[in-house]
C-alpha positions as CSV (number, residue, x, y, z in Angstrom):
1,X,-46.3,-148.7,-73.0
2,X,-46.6,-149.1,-69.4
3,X,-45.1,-147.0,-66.2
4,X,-42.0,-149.5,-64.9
5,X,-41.8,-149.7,-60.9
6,X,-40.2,-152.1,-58.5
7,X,-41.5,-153.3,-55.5
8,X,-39.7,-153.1,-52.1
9,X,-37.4,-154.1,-51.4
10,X,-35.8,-153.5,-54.7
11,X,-37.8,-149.8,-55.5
12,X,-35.3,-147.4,-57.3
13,X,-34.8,-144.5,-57.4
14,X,-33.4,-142.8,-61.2
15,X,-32.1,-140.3,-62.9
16,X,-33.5,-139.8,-66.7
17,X,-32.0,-138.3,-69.8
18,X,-32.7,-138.3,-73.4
19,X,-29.3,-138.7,-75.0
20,X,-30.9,-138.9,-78.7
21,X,-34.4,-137.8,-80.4
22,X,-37.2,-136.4,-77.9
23,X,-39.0,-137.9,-75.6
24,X,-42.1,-137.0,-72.7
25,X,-41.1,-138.2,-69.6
26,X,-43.7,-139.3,-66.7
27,X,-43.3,-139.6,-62.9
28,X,-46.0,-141.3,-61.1
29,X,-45.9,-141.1,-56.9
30,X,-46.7,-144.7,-55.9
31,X,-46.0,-144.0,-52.3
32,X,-49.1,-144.7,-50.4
33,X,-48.0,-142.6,-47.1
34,X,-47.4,-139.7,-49.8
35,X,-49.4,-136.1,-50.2
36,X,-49.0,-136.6,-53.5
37,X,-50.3,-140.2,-53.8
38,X,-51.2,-141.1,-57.6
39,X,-50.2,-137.7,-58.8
40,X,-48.0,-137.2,-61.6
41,X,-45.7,-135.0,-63.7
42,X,-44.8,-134.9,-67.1
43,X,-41.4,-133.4,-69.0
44,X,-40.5,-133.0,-72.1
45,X,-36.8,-134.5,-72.3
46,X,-34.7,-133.8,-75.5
47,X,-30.9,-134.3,-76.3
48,X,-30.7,-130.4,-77.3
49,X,-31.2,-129.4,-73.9
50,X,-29.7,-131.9,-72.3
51,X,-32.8,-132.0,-69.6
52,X,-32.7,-134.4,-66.7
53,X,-35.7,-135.8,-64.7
54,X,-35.2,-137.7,-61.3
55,X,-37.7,-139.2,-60.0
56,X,-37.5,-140.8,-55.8
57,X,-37.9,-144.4,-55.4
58,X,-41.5,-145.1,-55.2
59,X,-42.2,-143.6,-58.4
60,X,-43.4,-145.6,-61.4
61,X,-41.7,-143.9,-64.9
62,X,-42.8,-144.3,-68.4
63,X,-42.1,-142.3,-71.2
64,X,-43.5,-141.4,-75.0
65,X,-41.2,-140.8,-77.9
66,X,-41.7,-137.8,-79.5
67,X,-39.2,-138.5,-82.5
68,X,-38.2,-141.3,-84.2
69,X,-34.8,-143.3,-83.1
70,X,-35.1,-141.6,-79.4
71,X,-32.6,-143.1,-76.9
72,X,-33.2,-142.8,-73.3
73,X,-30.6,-142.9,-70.8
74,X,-31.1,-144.0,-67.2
75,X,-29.2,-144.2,-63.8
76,X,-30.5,-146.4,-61.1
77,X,-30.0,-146.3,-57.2
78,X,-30.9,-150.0,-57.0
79,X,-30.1,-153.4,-59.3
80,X,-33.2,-154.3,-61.4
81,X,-34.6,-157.3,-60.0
82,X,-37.2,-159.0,-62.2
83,X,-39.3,-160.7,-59.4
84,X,-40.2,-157.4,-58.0
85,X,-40.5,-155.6,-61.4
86,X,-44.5,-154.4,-61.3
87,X,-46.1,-152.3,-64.2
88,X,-48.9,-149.6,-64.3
89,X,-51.1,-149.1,-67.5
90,X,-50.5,-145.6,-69.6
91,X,-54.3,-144.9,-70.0
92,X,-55.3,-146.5,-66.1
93,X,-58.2,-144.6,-65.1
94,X,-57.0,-144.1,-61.6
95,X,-54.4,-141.8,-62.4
96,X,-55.5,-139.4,-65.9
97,X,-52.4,-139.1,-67.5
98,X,-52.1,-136.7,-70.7
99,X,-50.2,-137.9,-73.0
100,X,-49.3,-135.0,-75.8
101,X,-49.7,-137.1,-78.6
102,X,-51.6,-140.7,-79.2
103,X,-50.1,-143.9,-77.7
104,X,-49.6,-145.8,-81.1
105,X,-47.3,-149.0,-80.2
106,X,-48.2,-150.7,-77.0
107,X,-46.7,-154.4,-75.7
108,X,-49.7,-157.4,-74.9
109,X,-48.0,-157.0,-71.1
110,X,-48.1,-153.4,-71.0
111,X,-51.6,-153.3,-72.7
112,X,-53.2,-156.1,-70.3
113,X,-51.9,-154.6,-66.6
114,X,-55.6,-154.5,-64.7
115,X,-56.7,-151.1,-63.7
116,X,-54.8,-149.8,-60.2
117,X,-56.2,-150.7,-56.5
């Protein structure tokens, strides 16, 4: 698991729902000129109540299912471009997310992103 970003200037902005299952949702501010620079939130999102997240463009996402066959459902502002895709580590020291339940099933990409400069 990673948190998904693009670089300018391709960043997008999104809009997040769990159509199926449950998942926890995280928004991390990448946004260097930001007061809020490497902080970031965390949601529960579950098909039941029908929760939304949106997060501005800037913001790296990631998310944790909570049940098994979870779908996740996203709306974009901008095309996904894969040259300017970029990729933050779940458990990246810099930023001390807490996760509500152990990260179990990580990609060798997602799992080898270097700590954040």
């Amino acid at each position: 698991m990673e948190l998904h970003y693009q670089a300018a200037p391709y960043e997008q902005a999104k809009l997040v729902r769990c159509t199926r299952g449950a998942i926890y949702d995280v928004a991390l501010d990448l946004r260097p000129e930001s007061p809020t620079f490497k902080e970031w939130v965390g949601a529960v999102l579950t098909s039941q109540q029908r929760n939304m997240v949106y997060l501005p463009a800037g913001f790296a996402h990631g998310f944790l299912t909570l049940e098994d066959d979870s779908e996740v459902f996203y709306q974009t502002s901008q095309y996904y471009n894969p040259e300017s895709a970029r990729g933050v580590r779940w458990d990246d020291p810099a930023f001390r997310i807490d996760w509500p339940e152990k990260v179990e099933v990580i990609s060798e990409r997602d799992r080898t992103y270097p700590d954040f400069r």
